[in-house]
C-alpha positions as CSV (number, residue, x, y, z in Angstrom):
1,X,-10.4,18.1,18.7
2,X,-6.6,18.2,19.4
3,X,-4.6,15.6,18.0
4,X,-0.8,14.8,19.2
5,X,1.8,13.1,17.2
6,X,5.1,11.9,18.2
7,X,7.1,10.8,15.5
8,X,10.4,8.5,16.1
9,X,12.2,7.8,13.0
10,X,14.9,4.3,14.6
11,X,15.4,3.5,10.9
12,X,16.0,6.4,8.6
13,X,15.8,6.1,4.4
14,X,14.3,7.6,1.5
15,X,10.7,6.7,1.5
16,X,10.1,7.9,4.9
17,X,7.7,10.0,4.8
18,X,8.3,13.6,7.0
19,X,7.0,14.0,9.9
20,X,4.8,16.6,8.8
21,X,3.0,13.7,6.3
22,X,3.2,11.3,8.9
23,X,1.0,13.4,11.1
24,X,-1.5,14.3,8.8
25,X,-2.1,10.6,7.9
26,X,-3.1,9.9,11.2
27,X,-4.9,13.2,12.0
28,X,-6.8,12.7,8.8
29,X,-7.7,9.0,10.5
30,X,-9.0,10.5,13.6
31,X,-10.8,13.2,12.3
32,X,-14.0,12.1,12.8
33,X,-13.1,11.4,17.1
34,X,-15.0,14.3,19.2
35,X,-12.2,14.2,21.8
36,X,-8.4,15.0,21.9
37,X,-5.9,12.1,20.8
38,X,-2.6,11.5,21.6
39,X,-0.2,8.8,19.7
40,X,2.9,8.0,18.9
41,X,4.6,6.7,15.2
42,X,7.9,4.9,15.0
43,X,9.7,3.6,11.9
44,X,12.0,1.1,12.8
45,X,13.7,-1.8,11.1
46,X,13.6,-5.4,10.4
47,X,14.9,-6.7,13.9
48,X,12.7,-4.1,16.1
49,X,9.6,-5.1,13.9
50,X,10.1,-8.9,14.2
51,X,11.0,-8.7,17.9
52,X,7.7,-7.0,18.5
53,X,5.8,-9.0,16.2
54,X,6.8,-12.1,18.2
55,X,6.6,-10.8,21.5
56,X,2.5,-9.7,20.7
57,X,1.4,-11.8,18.0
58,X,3.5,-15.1,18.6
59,X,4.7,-14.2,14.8
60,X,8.6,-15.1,14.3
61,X,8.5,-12.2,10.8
62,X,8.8,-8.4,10.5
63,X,5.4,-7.3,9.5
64,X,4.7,-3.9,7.8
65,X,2.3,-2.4,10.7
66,X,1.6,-2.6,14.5
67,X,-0.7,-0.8,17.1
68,X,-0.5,-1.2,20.3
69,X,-3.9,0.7,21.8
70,X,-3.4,2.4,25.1
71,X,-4.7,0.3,28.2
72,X,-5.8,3.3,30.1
73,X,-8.3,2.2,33.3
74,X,-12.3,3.9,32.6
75,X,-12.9,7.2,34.3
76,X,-8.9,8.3,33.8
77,X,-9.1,11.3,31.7
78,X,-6.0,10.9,29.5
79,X,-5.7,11.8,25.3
80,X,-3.4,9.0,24.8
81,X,-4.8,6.8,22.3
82,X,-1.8,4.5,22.0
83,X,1.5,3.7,19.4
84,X,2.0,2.8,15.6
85,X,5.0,0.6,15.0
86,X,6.0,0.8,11.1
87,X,8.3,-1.1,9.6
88,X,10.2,0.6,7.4
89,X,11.4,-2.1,4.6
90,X,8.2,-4.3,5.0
91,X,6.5,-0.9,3.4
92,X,9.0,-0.5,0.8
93,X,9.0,-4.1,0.0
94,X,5.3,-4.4,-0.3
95,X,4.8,-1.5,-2.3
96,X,7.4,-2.5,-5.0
97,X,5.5,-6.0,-4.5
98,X,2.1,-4.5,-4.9
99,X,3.2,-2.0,-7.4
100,X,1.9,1.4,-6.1
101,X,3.4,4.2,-5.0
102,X,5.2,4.3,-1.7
103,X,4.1,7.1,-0.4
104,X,0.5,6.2,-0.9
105,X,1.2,2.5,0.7
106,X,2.9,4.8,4.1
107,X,-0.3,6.7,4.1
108,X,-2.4,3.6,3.9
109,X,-0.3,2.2,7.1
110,X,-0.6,5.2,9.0
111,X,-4.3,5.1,8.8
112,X,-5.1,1.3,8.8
113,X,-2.7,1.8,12.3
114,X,-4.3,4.6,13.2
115,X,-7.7,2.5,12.7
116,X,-7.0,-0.1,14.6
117,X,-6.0,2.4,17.9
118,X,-9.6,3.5,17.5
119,X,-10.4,-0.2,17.8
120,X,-11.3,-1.4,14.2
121,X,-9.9,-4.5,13.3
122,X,-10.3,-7.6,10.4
123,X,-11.3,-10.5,12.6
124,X,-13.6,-11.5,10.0
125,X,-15.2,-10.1,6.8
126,X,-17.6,-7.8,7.9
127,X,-15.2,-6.2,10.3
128,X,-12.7,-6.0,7.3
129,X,-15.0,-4.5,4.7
130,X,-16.2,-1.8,7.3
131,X,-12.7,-1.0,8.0
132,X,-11.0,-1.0,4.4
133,X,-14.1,1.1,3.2
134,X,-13.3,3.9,5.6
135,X,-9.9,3.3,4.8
136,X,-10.6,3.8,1.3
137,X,-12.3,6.9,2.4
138,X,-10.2,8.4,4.1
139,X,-7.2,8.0,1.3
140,X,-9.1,9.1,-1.6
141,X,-10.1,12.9,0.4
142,X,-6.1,13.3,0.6
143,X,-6.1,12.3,-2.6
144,X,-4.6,8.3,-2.9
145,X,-6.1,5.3,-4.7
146,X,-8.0,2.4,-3.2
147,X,-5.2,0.7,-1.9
148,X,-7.4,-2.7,-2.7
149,X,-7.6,-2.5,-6.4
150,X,-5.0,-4.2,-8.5
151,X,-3.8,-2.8,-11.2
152,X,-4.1,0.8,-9.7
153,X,-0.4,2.0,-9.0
154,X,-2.2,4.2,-6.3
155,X,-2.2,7.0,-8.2
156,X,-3.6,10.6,-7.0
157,X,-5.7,10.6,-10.2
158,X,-7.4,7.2,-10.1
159,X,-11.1,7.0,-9.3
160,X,-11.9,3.3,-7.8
161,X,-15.4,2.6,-6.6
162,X,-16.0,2.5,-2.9
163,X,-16.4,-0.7,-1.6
């Protein structure tokens, strides 16, 4: 399997991750796919984030992660899997909230976005706990926390249970 990232970086700062990390997030999220993937990540601000938000969710707020899945018709053989919309600040703000790591909240983004292209979701509780589980999975092989256990600054080192 072949997996294609575009990375566009509309708002720049310190705790963007490279592209080269951004990639390998959502790689590490597809892995398990038999066929090729294509996607695209953009970080973007405030303004970009709460003008999509509203425009597809009806939600007047910058929010910290979008997909948008590609609509492609059946029988179209295309790789294109679809677009991650991050919003830069909501990340930093939530990790600094949620006291973790930054770097392990942008992986966690990448992947729940990344997730949700492959058309997982958190409709209800047994879609969530399927979801966060692989989630969880998937962050602890690179080598980040359960991003679901308080307490735990997310932290390389810290062994949380499954759920």
């Amino acid at each position: 399997m072949t997996v294609t990232v575009d990375v566009q970086v509309a708002d720049p700062g310190e705790s963007v991750p490279t592209k080269q990390q951004l990639i390998a997030w959502a790689r590490a999220a597809l892995s398990h796919r038999q066929e090729d993937a294509e996607l695209s990540i953009r970080v973007v601000g405030e303004t970009e984030s709460t003008d999509l938000n509203h425009r597809y969710r009806a939600r007047q707020y910058p929010t910290n992660v979008l997909s948008f899945p590609a609509d492609i018709p059946a029988g179209i053989p295309v790789a294109l899997i679809g677009d991650i919309v991050i919003c830069r600040s909501v990340v930093e703000r939530e990790a600094a909230e949620q006291d973790k790591p930054v770097e392990s909240h942008w992986a966690h983004m990448v992947i729940h976005g990344a997730l949700h292209l492959l058309g997982y979701d958190h409709q209800n509780d047994e879609q969530a706990a399927a979801m966060e589980n692989l989630e969880v999975q998937i962050l602890r092989r690179l080598g980040y926390a359960d991003p679901y256990v308080t307490g735990d600054r997310g932290s390389p080192s810290a062994q949380a249970p499954v759920r």
